[in-house]
Biopython code that builds the backbone (N, CA, C, O; Angstrom):
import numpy as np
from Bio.PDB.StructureBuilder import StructureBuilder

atoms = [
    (1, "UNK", "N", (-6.049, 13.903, 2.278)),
    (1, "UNK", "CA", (-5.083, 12.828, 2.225)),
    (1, "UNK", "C", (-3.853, 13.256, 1.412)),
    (1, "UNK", "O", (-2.727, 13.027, 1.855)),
    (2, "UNK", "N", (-4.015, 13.794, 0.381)),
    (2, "UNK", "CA", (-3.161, 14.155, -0.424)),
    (2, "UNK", "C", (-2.302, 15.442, 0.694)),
    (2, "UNK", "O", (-1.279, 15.219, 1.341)),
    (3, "UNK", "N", (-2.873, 16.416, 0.666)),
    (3, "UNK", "CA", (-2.209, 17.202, 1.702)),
    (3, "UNK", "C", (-1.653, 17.027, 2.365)),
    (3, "UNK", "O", (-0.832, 17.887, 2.685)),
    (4, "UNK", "N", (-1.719, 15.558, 3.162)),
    (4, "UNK", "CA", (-1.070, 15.047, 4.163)),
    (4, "UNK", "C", (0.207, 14.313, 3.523)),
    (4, "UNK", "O", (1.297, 14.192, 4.083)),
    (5, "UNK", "N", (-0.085, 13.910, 2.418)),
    (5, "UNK", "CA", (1.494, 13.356, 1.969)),
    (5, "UNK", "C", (2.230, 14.713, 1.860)),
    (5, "UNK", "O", (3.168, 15.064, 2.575)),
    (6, "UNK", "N", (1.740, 15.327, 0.991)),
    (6, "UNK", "CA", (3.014, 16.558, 0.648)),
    (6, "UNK", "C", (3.514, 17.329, 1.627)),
    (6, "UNK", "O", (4.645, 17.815, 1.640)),
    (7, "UNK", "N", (2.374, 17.487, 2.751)),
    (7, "UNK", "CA", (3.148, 18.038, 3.745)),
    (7, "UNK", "C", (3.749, 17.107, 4.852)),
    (7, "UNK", "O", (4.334, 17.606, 5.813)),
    (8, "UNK", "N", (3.589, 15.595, 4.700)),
    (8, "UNK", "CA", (5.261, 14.920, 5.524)),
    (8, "UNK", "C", (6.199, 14.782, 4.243)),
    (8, "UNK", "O", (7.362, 14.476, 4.504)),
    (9, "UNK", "N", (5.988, 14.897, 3.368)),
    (9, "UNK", "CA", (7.191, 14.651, 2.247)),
    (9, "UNK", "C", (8.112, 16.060, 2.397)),
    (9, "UNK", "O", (9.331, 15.948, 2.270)),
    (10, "UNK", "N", (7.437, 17.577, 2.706)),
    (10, "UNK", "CA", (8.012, 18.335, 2.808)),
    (10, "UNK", "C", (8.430, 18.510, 4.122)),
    (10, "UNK", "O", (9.314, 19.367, 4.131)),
    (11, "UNK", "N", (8.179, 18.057, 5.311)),
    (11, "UNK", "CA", (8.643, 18.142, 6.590)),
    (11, "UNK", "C", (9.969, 17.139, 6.981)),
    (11, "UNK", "O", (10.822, 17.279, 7.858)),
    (12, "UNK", "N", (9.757, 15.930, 5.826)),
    (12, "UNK", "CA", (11.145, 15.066, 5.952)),
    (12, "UNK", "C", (12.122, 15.384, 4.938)),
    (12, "UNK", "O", (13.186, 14.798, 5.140)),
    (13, "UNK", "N", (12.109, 16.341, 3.605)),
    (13, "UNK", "CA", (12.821, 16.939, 3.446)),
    (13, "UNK", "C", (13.710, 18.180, 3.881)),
    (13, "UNK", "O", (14.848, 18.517, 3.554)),
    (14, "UNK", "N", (12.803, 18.717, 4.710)),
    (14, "UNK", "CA", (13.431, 19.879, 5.774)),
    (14, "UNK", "C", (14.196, 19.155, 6.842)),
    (14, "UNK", "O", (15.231, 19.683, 7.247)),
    (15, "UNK", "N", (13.833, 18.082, 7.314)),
    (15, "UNK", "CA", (14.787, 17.157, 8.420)),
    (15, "UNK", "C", (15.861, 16.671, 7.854)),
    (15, "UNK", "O", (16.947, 16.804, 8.417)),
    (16, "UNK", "N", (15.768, 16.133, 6.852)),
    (16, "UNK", "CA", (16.964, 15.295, 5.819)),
    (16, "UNK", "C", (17.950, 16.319, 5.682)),
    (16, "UNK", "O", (19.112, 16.023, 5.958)),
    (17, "UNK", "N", (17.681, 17.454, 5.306)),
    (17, "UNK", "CA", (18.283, 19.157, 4.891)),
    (17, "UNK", "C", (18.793, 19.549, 6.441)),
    (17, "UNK", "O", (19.670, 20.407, 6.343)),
    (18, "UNK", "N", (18.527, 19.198, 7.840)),
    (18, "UNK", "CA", (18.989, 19.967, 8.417)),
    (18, "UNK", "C", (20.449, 20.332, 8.790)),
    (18, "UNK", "O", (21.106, 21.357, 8.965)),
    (19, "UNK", "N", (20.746, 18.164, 8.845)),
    (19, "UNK", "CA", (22.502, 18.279, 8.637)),
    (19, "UNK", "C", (23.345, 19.025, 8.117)),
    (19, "UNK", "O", (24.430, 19.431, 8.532)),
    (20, "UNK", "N", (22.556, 19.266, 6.768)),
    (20, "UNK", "CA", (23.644, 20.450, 5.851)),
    (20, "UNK", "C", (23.433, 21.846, 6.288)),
    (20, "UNK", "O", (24.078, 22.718, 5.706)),
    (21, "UNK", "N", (22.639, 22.167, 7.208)),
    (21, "UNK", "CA", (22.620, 23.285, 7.704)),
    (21, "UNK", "C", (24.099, 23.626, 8.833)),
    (21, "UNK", "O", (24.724, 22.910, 9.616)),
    (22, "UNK", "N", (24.236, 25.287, 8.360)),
    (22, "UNK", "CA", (25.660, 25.197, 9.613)),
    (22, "UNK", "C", (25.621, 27.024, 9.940)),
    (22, "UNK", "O", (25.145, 27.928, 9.253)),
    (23, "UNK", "N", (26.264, 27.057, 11.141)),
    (23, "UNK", "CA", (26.512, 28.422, 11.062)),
    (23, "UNK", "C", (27.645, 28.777, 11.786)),
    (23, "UNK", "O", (27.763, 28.130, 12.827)),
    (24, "UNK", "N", (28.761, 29.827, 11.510)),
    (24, "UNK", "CA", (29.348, 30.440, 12.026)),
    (24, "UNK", "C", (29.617, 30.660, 13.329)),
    (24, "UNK", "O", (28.472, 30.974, 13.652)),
    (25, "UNK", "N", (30.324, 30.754, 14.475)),
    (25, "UNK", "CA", (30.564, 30.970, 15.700)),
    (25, "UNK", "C", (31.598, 32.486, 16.005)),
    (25, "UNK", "O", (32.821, 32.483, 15.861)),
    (26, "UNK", "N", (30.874, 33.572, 16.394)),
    (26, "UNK", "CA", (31.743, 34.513, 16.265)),
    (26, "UNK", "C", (31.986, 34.789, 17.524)),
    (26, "UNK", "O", (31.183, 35.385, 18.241)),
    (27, "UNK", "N", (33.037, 34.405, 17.869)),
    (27, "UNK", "CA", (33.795, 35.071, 19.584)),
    (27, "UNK", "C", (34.322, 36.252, 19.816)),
    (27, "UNK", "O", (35.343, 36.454, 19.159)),
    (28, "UNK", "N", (33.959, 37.205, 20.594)),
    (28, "UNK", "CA", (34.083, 38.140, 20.803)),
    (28, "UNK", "C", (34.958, 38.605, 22.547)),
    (28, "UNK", "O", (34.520, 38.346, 23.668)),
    (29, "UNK", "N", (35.693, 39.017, 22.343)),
    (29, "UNK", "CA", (36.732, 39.390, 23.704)),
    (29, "UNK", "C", (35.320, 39.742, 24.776)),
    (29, "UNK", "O", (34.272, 40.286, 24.426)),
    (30, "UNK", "N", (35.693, 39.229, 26.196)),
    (30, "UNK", "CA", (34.644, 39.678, 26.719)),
    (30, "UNK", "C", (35.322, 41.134, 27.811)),
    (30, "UNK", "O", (36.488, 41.501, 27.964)),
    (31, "UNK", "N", (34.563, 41.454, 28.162)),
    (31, "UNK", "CA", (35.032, 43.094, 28.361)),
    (31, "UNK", "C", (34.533, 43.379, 29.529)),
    (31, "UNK", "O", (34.682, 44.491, 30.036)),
    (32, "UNK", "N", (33.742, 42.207, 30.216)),
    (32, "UNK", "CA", (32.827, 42.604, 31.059)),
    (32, "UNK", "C", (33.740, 42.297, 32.828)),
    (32, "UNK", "O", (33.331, 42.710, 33.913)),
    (33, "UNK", "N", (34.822, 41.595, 32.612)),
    (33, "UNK", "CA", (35.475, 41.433, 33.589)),
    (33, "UNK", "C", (36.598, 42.154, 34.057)),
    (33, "UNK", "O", (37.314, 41.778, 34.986)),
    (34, "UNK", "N", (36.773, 43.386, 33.285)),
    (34, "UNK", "CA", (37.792, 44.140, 33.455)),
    (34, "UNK", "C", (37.701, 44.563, 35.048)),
    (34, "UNK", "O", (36.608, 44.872, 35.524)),
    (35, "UNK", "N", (38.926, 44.562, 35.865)),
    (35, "UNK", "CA", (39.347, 44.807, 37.041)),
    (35, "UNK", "C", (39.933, 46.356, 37.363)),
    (35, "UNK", "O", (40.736, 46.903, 36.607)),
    (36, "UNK", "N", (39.514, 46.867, 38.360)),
    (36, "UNK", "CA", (40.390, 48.171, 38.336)),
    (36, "UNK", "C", (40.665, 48.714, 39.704)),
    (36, "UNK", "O", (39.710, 48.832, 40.472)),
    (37, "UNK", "N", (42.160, 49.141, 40.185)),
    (37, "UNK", "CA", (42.422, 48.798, 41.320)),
    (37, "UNK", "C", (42.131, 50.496, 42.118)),
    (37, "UNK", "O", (42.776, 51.107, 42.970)),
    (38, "UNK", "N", (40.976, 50.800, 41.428)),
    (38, "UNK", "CA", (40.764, 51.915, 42.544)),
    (38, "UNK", "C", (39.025, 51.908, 42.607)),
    (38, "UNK", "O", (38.177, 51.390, 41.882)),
    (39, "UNK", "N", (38.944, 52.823, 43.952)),
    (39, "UNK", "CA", (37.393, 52.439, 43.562)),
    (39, "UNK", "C", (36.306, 54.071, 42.770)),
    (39, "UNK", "O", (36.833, 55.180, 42.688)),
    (40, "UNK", "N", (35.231, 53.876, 42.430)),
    (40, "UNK", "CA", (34.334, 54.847, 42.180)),
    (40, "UNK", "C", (33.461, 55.511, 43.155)),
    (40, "UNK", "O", (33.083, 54.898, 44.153)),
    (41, "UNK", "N", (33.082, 56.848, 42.907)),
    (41, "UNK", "CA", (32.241, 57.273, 43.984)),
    (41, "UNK", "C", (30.404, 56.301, 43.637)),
    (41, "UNK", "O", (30.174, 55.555, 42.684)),
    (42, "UNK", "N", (29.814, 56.533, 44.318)),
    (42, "UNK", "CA", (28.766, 56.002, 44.656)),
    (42, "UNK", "C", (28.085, 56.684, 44.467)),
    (42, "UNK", "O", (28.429, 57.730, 45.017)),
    (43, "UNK", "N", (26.709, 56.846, 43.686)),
    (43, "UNK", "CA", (25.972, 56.628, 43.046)),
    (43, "UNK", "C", (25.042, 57.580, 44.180)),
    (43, "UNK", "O", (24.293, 56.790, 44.754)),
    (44, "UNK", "N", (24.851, 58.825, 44.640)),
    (44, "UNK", "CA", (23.921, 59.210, 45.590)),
    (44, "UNK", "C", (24.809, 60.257, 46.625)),
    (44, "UNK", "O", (24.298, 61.123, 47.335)),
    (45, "UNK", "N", (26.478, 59.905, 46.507)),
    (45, "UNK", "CA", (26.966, 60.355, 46.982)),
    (45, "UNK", "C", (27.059, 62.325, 46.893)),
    (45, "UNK", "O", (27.042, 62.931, 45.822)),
    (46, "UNK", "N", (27.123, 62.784, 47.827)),
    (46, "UNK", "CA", (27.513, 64.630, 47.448)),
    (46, "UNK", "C", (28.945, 64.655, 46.954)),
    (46, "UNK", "O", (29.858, 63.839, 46.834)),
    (47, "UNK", "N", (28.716, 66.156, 46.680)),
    (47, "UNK", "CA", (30.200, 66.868, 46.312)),
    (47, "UNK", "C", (31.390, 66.680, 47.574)),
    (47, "UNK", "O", (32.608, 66.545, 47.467)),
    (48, "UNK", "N", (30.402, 66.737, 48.966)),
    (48, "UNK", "CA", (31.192, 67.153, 49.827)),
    (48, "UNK", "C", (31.618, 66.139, 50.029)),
    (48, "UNK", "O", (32.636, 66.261, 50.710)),
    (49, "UNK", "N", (31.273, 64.581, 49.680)),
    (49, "UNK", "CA", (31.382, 63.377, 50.399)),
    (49, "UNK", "C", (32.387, 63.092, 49.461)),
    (49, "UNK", "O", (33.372, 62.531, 49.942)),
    (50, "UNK", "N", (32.414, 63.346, 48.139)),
    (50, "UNK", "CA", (33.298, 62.945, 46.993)),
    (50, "UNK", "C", (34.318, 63.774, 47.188)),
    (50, "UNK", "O", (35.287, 63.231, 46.657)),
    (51, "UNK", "N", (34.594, 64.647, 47.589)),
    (51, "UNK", "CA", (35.862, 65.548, 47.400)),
    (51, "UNK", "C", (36.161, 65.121, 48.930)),
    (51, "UNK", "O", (37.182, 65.807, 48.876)),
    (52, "UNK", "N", (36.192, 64.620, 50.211)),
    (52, "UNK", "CA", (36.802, 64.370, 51.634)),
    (52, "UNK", "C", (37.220, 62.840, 50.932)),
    (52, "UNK", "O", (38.245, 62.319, 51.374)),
    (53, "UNK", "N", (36.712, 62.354, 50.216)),
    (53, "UNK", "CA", (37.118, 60.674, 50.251)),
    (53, "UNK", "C", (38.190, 60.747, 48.653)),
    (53, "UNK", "O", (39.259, 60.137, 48.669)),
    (54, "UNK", "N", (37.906, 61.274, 47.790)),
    (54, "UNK", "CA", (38.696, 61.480, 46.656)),
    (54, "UNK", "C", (39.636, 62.448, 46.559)),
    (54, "UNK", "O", (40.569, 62.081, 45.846)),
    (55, "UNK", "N", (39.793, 63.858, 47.124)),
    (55, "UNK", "CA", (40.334, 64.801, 46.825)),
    (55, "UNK", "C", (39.646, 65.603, 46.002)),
    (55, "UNK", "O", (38.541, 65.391, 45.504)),
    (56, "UNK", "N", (40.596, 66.862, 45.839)),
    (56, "UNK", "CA", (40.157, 68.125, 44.927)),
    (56, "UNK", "C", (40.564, 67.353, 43.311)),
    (56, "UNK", "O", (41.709, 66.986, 43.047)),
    (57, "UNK", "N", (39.472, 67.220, 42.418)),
    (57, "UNK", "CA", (39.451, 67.165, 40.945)),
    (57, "UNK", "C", (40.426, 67.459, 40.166)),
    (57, "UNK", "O", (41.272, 67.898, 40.945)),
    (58, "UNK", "N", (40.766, 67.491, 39.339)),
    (58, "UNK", "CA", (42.108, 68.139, 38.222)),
    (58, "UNK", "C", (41.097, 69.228, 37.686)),
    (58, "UNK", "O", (41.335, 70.420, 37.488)),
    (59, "UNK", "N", (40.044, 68.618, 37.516)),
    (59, "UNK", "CA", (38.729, 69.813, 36.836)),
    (59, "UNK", "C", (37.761, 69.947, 37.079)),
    (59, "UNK", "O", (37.118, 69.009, 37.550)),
    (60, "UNK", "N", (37.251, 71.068, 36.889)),
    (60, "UNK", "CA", (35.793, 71.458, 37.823)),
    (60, "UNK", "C", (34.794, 71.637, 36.441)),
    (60, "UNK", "O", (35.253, 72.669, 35.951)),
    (61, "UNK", "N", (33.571, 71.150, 35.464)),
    (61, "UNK", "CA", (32.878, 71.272, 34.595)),
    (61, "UNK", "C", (32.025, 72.043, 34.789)),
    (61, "UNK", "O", (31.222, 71.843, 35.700)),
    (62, "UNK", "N", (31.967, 72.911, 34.160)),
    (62, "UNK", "CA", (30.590, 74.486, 34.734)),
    (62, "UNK", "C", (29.468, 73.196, 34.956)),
    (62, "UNK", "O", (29.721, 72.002, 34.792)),
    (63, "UNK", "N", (28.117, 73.811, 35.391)),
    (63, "UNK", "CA", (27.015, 72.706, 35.764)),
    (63, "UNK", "C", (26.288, 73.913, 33.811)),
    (63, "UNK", "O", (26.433, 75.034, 33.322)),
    (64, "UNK", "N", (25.469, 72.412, 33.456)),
    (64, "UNK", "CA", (24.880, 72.656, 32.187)),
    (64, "UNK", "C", (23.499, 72.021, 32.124)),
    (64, "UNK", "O", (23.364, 70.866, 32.526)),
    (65, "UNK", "N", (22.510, 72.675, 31.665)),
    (65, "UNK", "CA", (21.266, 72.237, 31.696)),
    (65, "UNK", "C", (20.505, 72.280, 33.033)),
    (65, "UNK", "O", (20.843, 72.413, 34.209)),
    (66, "UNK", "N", (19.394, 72.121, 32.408)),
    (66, "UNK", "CA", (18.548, 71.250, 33.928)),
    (66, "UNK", "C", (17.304, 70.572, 33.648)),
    (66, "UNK", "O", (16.370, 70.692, 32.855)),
    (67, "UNK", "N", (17.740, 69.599, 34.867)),
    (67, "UNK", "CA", (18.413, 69.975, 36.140)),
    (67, "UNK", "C", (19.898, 70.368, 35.655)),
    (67, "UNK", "O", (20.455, 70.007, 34.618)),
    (68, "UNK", "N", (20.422, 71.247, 36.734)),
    (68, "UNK", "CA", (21.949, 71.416, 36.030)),
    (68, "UNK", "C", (23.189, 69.849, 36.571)),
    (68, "UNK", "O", (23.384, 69.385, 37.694)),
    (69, "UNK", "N", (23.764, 69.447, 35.253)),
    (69, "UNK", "CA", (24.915, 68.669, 35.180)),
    (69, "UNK", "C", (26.212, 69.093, 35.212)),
    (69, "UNK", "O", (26.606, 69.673, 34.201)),
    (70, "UNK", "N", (27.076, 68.932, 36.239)),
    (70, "UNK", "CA", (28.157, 69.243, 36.050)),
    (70, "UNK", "C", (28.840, 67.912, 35.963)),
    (70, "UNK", "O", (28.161, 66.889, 35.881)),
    (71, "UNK", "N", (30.295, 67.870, 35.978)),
    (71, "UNK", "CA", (31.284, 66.545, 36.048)),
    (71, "UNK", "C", (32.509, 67.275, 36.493)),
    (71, "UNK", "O", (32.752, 68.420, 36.112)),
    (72, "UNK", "N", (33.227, 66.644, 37.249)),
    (72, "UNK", "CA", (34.401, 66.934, 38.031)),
    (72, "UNK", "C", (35.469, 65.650, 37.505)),
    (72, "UNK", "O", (35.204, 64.503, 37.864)),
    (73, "UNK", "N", (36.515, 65.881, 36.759)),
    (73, "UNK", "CA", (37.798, 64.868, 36.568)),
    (73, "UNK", "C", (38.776, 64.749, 37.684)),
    (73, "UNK", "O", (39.205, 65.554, 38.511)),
    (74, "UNK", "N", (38.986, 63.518, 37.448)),
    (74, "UNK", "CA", (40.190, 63.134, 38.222)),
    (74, "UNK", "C", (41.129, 62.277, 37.469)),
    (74, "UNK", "O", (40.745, 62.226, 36.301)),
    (75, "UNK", "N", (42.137, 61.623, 37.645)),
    (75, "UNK", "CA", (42.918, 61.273, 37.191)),
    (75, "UNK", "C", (42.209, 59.791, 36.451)),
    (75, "UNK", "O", (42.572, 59.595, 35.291)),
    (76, "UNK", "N", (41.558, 59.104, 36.856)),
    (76, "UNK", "CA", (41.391, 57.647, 36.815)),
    (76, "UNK", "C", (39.755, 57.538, 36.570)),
    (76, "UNK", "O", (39.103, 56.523, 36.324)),
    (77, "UNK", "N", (39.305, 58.887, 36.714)),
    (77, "UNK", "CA", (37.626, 58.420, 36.222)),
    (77, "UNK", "C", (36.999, 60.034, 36.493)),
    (77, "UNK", "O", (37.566, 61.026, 36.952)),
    (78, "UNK", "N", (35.629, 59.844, 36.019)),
    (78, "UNK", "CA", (34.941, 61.269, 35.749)),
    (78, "UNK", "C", (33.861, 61.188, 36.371)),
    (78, "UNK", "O", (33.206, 60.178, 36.115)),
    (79, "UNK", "N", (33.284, 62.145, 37.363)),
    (79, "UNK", "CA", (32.486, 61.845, 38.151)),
    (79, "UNK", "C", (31.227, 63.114, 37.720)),
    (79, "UNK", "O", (31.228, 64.336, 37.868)),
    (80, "UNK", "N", (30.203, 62.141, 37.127)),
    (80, "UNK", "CA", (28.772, 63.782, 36.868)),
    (80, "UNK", "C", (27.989, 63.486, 37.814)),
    (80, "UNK", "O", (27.655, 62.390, 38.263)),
    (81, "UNK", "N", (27.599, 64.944, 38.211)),
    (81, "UNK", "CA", (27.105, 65.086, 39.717)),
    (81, "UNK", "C", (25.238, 66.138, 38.932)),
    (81, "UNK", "O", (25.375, 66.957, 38.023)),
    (82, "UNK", "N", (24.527, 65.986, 39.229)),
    (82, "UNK", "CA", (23.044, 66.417, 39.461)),
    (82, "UNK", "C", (22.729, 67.480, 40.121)),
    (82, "UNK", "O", (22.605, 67.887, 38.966)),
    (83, "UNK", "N", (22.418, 68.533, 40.941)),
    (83, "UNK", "CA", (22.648, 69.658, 41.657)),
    (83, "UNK", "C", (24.161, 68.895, 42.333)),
    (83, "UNK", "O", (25.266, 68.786, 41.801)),
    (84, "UNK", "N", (23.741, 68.498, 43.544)),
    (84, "UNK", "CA", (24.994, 68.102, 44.327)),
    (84, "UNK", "C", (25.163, 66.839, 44.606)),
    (84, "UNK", "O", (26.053, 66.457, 45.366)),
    (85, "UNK", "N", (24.261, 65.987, 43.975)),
    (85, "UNK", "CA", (24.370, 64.274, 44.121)),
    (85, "UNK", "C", (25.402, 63.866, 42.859)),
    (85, "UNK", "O", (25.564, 64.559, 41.855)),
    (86, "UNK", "N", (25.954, 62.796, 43.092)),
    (86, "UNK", "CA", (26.553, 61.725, 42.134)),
    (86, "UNK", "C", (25.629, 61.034, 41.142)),
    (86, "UNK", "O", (24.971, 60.101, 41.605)),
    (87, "UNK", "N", (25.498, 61.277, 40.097)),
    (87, "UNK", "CA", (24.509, 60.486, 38.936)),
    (87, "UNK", "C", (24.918, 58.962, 38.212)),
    (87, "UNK", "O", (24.264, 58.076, 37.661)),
    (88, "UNK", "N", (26.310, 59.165, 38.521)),
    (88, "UNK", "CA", (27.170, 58.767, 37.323)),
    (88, "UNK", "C", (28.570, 58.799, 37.032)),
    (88, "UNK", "O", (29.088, 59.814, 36.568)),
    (89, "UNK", "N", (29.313, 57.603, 37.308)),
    (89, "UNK", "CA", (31.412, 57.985, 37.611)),
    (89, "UNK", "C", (31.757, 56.952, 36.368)),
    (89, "UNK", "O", (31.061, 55.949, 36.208)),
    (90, "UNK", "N", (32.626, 57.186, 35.688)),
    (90, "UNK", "CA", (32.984, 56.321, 34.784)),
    (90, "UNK", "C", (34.400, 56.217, 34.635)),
    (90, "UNK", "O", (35.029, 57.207, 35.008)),
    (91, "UNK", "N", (34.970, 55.375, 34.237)),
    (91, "UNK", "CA", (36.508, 55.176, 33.912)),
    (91, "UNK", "C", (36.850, 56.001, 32.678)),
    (91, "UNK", "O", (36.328, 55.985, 31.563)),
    (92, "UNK", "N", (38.181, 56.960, 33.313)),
    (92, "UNK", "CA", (38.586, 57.484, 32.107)),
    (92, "UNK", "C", (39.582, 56.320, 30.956)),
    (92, "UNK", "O", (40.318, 55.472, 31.461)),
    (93, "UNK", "N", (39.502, 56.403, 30.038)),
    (93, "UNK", "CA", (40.209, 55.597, 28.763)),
    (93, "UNK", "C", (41.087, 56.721, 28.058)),
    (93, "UNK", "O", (40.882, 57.934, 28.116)),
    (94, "UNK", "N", (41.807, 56.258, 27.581)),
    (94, "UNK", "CA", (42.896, 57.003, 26.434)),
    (94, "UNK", "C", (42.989, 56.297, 25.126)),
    (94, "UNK", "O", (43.238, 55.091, 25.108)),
    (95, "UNK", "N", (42.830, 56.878, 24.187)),
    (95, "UNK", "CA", (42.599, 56.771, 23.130)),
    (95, "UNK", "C", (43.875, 56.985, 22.261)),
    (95, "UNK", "O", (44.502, 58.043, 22.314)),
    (96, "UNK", "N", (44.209, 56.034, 21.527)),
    (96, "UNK", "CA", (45.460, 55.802, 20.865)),
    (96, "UNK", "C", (45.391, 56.509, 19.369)),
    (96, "UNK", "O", (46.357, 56.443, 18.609)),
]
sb = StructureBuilder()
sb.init_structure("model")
sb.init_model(0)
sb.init_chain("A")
sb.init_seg("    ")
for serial, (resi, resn, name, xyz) in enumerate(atoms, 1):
    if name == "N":
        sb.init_residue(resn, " ", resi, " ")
    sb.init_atom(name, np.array(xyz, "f"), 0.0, 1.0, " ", f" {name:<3s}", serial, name[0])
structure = sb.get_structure()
């Protein structure tokens, strides 16, 4: 019985207390809608399929590791390729 008071006396002090509870709202730019008016190679695509639909690269990346990774640049994004598949194209950024 006793137990039972102290623990609603302490459960309606935690309710009474919650009003004064508060927290912060931190907004953050969202980043996830960025638009970009060219497109990326695809994900499975070859060398041969990426270079007839994109052009010749600005740069050719030796292939490294293995499986061996290479990456080929272009002006607007970087494309790493797996023996001869597409793994992976990303937007190039410039850094201020």
């Amino acid at each position: 019985m006793f137990r039972s008071i102290i623990l609603s006396s302490f459960v309606s002090l935690l309710i009474a207390g919650a009003p004064n509870l508060y927290a912060d709202v931190v907004q953050l730019p969202d980043q996830t809608k960025q638009t970009f008016a060219f497109e990326l190679p695809g994900r499975g695509m070859s060398m041969t399929a990426v270079e007839e639909r994109f052009g010749n690269p600005l740069e050719r990346g030796d292939e490294v590791g293995d499986p061996p990774i290479s990456r080929w640049v272009y002006g607007e994004f970087t494309v790493y390729f797996e023996y001869q598949f597409v793994i992976h194209a990303v937007v190039n950024t410039t850094k201020n």
